[in-house]
C-alpha positions in Angstrom: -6.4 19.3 14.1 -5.9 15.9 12.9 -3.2 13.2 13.6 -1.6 11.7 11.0 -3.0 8.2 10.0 -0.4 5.4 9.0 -2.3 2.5 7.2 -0.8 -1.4 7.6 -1.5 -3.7 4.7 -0.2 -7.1 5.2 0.1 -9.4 2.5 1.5 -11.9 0.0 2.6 -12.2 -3.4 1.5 -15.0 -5.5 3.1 -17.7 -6.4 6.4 -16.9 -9.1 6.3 -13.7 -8.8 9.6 -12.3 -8.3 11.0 -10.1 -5.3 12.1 -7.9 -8.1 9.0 -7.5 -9.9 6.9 -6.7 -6.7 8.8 -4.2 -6.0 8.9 -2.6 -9.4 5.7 -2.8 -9.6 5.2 -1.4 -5.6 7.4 1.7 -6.8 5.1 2.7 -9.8 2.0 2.5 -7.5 3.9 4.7 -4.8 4.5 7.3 -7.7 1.0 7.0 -8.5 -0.1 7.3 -5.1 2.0 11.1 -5.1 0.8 12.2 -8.3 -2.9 11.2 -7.7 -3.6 11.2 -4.1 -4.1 14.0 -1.4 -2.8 13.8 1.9 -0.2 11.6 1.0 2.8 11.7 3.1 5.2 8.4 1.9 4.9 4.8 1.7 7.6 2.0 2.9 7.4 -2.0 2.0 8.9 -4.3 4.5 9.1 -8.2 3.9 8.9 -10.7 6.6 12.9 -12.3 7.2 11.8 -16.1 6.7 8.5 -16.0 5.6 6.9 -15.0 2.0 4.9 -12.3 3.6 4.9 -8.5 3.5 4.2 -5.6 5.2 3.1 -2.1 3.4 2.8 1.0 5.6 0.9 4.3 3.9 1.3 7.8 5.4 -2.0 9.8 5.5 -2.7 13.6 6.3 -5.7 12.4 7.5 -8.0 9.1 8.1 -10.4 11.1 5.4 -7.6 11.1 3.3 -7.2 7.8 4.1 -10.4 6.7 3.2 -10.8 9.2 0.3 -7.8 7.1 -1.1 -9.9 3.7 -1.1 -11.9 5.6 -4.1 -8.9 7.3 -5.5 -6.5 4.5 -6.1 -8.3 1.7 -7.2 -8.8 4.4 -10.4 -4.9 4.4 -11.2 -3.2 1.4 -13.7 -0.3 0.8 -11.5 -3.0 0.0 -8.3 -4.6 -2.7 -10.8 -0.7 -4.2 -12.0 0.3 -4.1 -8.4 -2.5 -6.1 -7.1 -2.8 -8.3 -9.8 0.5 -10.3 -8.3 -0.9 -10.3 -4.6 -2.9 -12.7 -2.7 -6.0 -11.4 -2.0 -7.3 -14.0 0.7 -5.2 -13.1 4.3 -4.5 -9.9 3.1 -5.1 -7.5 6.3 -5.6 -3.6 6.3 -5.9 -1.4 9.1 -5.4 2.4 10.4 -3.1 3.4 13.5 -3.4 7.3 14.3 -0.4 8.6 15.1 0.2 9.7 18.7 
Protein backbone atom coordinates (compact mmCIF):
# COMPACT_ATOMS: atom_id res chain seq x y z
CA UNK A 1 0.00 0.00 0.00
CA UNK A 2 1.29 3.35 -0.43
CA UNK A 3 1.36 6.49 1.83
CA UNK A 4 0.35 9.55 0.59
CA UNK A 5 3.22 11.89 -0.62
CA UNK A 6 2.78 15.79 0.12
CA UNK A 7 5.33 17.72 -2.01
CA UNK A 8 6.88 21.34 -0.52
CA UNK A 9 7.89 23.87 -3.03
CA UNK A 10 9.27 26.91 -1.69
CA UNK A 11 9.67 29.90 -3.61
CA UNK A 12 9.38 33.55 -4.75
CA UNK A 13 7.74 35.62 -7.06
CA UNK A 14 9.57 38.08 -9.15
CA UNK A 15 9.88 41.29 -8.84
CA UNK A 16 6.21 43.42 -9.57
CA UNK A 17 4.36 40.81 -9.77
CA UNK A 18 1.30 41.18 -7.77
CA UNK A 19 -0.19 39.03 -4.80
CA UNK A 20 -3.17 38.99 -6.88
CA UNK A 21 -1.81 37.84 -10.05
CA UNK A 22 0.15 34.88 -8.40
CA UNK A 23 -2.49 33.67 -7.13
CA UNK A 24 -4.73 33.80 -10.14
CA UNK A 25 -2.43 32.41 -11.93
CA UNK A 26 -1.61 29.50 -8.92
CA UNK A 27 -5.48 28.68 -9.19
CA UNK A 28 -5.49 27.95 -13.04
CA UNK A 29 -2.43 25.70 -12.55
CA UNK A 30 -4.29 23.92 -9.51
CA UNK A 31 -7.32 23.31 -12.03
CA UNK A 32 -4.86 22.12 -14.41
CA UNK A 33 -3.20 19.92 -12.09
CA UNK A 34 -7.09 18.16 -11.47
CA UNK A 35 -7.96 17.87 -14.95
CA UNK A 36 -4.49 16.57 -16.17
CA UNK A 37 -2.81 14.82 -13.41
CA UNK A 38 -3.36 11.26 -11.61
CA UNK A 39 -3.04 10.86 -8.10
CA UNK A 40 -3.84 14.27 -7.36
CA UNK A 41 -5.31 14.85 -4.11
CA UNK A 42 -5.34 19.08 -3.49
CA UNK A 43 -2.90 21.76 -3.41
CA UNK A 44 -2.72 24.82 -0.77
CA UNK A 45 -0.33 28.09 -1.23
CA UNK A 46 0.89 29.69 2.01
CA UNK A 47 2.96 32.98 2.00
CA UNK A 48 5.62 33.78 4.48
CA UNK A 49 3.95 36.77 7.22
CA UNK A 50 6.95 39.32 6.65
CA UNK A 51 8.92 38.06 4.05
CA UNK A 52 8.23 37.86 0.07
CA UNK A 53 8.43 34.13 0.14
CA UNK A 54 6.02 31.26 -0.44
CA UNK A 55 5.27 28.04 0.40
CA UNK A 56 3.20 25.44 -2.05
CA UNK A 57 2.14 22.07 -0.70
CA UNK A 58 0.97 19.24 -3.45
CA UNK A 59 -1.04 16.12 -2.40
CA UNK A 60 0.08 12.93 -4.14
CA UNK A 61 -1.66 9.32 -4.26
CA UNK A 62 1.68 8.30 -4.54
CA UNK A 63 5.56 9.36 -4.87
CA UNK A 64 5.05 7.69 -8.53
CA UNK A 65 2.45 9.98 -8.99
CA UNK A 66 4.55 12.40 -7.75
CA UNK A 67 7.17 11.96 -10.03
CA UNK A 68 4.88 10.98 -12.98
CA UNK A 69 3.70 14.62 -12.45
CA UNK A 70 7.29 16.21 -13.07
CA UNK A 71 6.57 14.86 -16.87
CA UNK A 72 2.92 15.66 -16.76
CA UNK A 73 2.82 19.28 -15.78
CA UNK A 74 5.42 20.92 -17.31
CA UNK A 75 3.06 19.89 -20.61
CA UNK A 76 0.10 22.14 -19.35
CA UNK A 77 -0.07 26.31 -20.34
CA UNK A 78 -1.06 27.35 -16.90
CA UNK A 79 2.45 25.39 -15.47
CA UNK A 80 4.44 27.59 -18.06
CA UNK A 81 2.22 31.21 -17.05
CA UNK A 82 2.60 30.22 -13.38
CA UNK A 83 6.32 29.79 -13.47
CA UNK A 84 7.00 32.43 -15.74
CA UNK A 85 6.39 35.07 -12.56
CA UNK A 86 8.60 32.92 -10.08
CA UNK A 87 12.17 33.01 -9.10
CA UNK A 88 13.71 30.15 -10.24
CA UNK A 89 17.20 30.42 -8.30
CA UNK A 90 16.30 29.40 -4.20
CA UNK A 91 13.43 27.76 -5.29
CA UNK A 92 13.36 24.34 -3.08
CA UNK A 93 11.23 21.07 -3.70
CA UNK A 94 11.03 18.17 -1.72
CA UNK A 95 8.67 14.95 -0.82
CA UNK A 96 7.44 14.11 2.88
CA UNK A 97 5.46 10.70 3.04
CA UNK A 98 2.79 10.94 5.01
CA UNK A 99 2.83 8.94 8.25
Amino acid sequence: MSKTIIEVVTFQAKEGVSETQLLELSNAFGEALKREVKGFIKRTLTKHCTEDKWVELVWWESMNDAKAALETAPKTPEFHKYCAVLIEDGSTIYYLEEK
